[in-house]
C-alpha positions in Angstrom: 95.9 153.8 121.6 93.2 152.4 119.4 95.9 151.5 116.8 97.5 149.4 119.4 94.6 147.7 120.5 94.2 147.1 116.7 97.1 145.6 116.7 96.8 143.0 120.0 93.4 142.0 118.3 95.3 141.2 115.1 97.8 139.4 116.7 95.3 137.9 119.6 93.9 136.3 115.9 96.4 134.8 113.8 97.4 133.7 117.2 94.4 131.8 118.0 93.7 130.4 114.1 97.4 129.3 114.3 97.3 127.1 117.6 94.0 125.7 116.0 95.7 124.5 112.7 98.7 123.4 114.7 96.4 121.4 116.9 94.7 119.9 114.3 94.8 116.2 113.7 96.1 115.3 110.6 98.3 111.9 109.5 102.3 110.8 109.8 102.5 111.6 106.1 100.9 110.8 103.3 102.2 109.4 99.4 103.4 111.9 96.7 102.0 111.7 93.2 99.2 109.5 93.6 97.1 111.2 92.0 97.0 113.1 88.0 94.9 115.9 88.3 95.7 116.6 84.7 93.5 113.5 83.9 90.9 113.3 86.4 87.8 111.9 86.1 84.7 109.4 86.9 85.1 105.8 87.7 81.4 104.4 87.8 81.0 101.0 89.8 77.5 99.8 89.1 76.3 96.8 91.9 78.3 93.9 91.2 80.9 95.9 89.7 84.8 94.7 90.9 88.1 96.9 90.4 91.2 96.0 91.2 94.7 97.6 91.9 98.2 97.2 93.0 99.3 100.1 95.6 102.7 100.5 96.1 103.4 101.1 99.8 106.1 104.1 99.3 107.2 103.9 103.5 107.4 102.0 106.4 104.6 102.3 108.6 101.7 102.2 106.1 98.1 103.9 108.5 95.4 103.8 105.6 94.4 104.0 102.7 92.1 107.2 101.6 89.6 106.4 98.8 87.7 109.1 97.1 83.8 108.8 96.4 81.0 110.1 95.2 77.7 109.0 96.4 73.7 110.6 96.6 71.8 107.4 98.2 68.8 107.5 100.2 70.9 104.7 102.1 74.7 103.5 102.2 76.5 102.0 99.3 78.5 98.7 100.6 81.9 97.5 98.8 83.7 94.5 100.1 87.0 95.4 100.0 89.9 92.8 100.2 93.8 93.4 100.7 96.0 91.3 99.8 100.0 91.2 100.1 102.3 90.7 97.3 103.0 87.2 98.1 99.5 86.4 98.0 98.0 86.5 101.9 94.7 87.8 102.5 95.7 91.1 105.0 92.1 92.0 105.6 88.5 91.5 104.3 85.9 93.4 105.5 82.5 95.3 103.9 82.4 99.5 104.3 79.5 101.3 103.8 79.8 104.7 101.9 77.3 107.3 103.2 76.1 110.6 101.1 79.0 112.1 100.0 77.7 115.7 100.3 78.8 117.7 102.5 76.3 119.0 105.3 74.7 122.2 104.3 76.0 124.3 106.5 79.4 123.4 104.8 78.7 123.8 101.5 79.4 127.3 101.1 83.0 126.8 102.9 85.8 124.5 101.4 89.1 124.1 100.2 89.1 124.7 96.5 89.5 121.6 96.3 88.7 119.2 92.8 87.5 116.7 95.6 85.3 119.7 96.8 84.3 120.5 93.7 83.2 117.0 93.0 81.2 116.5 96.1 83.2 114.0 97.0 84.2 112.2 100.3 86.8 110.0 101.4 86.9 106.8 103.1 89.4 105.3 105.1 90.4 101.4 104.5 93.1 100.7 107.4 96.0 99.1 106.2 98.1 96.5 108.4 101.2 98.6 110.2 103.7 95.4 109.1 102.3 96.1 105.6 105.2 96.6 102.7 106.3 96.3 99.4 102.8 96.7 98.1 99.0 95.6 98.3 96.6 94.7 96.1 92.9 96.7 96.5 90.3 94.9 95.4 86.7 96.5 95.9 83.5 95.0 94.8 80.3 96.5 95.3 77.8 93.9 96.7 74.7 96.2 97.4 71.5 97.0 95.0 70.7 100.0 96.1 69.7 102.2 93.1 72.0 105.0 91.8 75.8 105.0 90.6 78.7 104.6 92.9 81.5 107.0 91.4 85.0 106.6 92.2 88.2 108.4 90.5 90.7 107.1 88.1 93.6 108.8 85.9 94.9 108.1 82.8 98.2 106.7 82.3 100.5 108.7 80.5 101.5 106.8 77.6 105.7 106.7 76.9 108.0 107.9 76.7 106.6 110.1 79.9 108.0 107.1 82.5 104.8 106.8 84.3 105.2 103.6 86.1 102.3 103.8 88.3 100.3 100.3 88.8 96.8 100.2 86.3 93.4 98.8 87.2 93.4 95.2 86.0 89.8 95.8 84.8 90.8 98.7 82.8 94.7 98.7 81.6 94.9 102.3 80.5 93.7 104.0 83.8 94.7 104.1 87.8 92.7 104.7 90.6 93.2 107.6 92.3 93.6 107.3 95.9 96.2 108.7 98.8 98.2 106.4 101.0 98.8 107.2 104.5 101.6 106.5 106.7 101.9 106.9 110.9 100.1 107.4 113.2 98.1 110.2 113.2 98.7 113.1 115.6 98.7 116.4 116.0 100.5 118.8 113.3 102.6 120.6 115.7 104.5 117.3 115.9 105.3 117.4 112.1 107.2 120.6 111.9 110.5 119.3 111.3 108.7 117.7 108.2 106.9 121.2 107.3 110.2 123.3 107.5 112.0 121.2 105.1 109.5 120.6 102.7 108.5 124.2 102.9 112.8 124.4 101.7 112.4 122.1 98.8 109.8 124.8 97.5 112.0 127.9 98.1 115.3 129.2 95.2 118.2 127.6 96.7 119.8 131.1 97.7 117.1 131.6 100.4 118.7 129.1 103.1 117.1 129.3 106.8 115.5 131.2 108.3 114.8 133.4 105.8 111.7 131.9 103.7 110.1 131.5 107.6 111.2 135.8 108.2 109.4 136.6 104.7 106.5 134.8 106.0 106.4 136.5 109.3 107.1 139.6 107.5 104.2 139.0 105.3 101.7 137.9 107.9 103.0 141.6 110.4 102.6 143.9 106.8 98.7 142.4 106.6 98.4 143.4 110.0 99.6 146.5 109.2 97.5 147.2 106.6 94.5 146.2 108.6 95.0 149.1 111.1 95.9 151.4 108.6 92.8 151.0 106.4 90.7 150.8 109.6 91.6 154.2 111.1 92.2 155.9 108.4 89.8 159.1 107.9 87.6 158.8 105.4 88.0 160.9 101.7 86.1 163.9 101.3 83.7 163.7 98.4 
């Protein structure tokens, strides 16, 4: 009996953490290889400071774009950020102000793994116009004086013959901003299965067709359950 109350309470729970990361909000889809992790690293912007970038929109639809900072103030840095389209017009100028980057305390001992949580970094969210296309050119200039270094991200450019054709930072030829592009509306991730199952394909040998990387999975998660119940009421070793 207790191993089959074991085994509700197992269920009960991968149940309930399930339905919370399938109600979670999270975007239409976001850009692929934005970012070089290999290459990672600081982007000071001292007050005054100006970069600027062409972003190629990569879909139809374009939500926002997510920039990475790092940022201890007492009070908010401000960047005036401009966008402008590829013919030339302005799509939107306004100032954001980038608050302390850390995360809460609380927090801190919880994460991702992340190089973004290793970094203590946050991300801010510069809307992009929905009839957007082709690509935009970010422009960001830091107008406050508050004292202390505004950090952003960049990569460097992989030199040929690699093929790296991503769009520089006019202020610094040899580097790219690092930043993720986001496209739809956001909503909740149950929506985006379709998208989950055949991405989850694209990483799978090409002789597992469906269903069978999603029965592995299940398999996996009803052996750890398994296991739980065995090693819980099992007697303990005589010493």
């Amino acid at each position: 009996m207790r191993r089959v109350i074991a085994w509700a309470v197992g269920i009960a729970a991968m149940t309930g953490v399930s339905a919370a990361m399938l109600m979670t909000t999270v975007p239409g889809d976001r850009g692929r290889d934005e970012i070089n992790l290999v290459t990672i690293h600081e982007l000071p912007l001292p007050s005054g400071g100006v970069l600027t970038q062409a972003v190629p929109l990569q879909r139809a639809s374009p939500y926002d774009i997510r920039l990475p900072y790092h940022w201890r103030g007492q009070r908010p840095a401000r960047i005036q950020v401009q966008l402008t389209g590829a013919d030339g017009v302005l799509l939107a100028n306004n100032v954001e102000s980038l608050g302390d980057s850390r995360a809460p305390l609380w927090l801190q001992p919880f994460g991702d793994g992340s190089i973004w949580q290793h970094e203590r970094a946050a991300f801010r969210s510069i809307r992009l116009p929905p009839t957007a296309g082709g690509s935009v050119v970010l422009r960001l200039t830091r107008i406050d004086q508050e004292p202390g270094m505004l950090v952003f991200f960049a990569s460097d450019r992989l030199p040929p013959p690699s093929g790296d054709t991503r769009p520089t930072l006019v202020e610094k030829p040899s580097e790219f901003l690092d930043l993720e592009t986001e496209y739809g509306t956001p909503g909740r991730a149950i929506a985006k299965t379709p998208v989950y199952i055949p991405r989850l394909h694209t990483l799978t040998p090409p002789w597992m067709p469906f269903p069978v990387p999603e029965l592995l999975l299940g398999l996996i998660a009803a052996a750890g359950i398994y296991l739980f119940t065995v090693l819980l009421f099992s007697p303990p070793r005589s010493r």
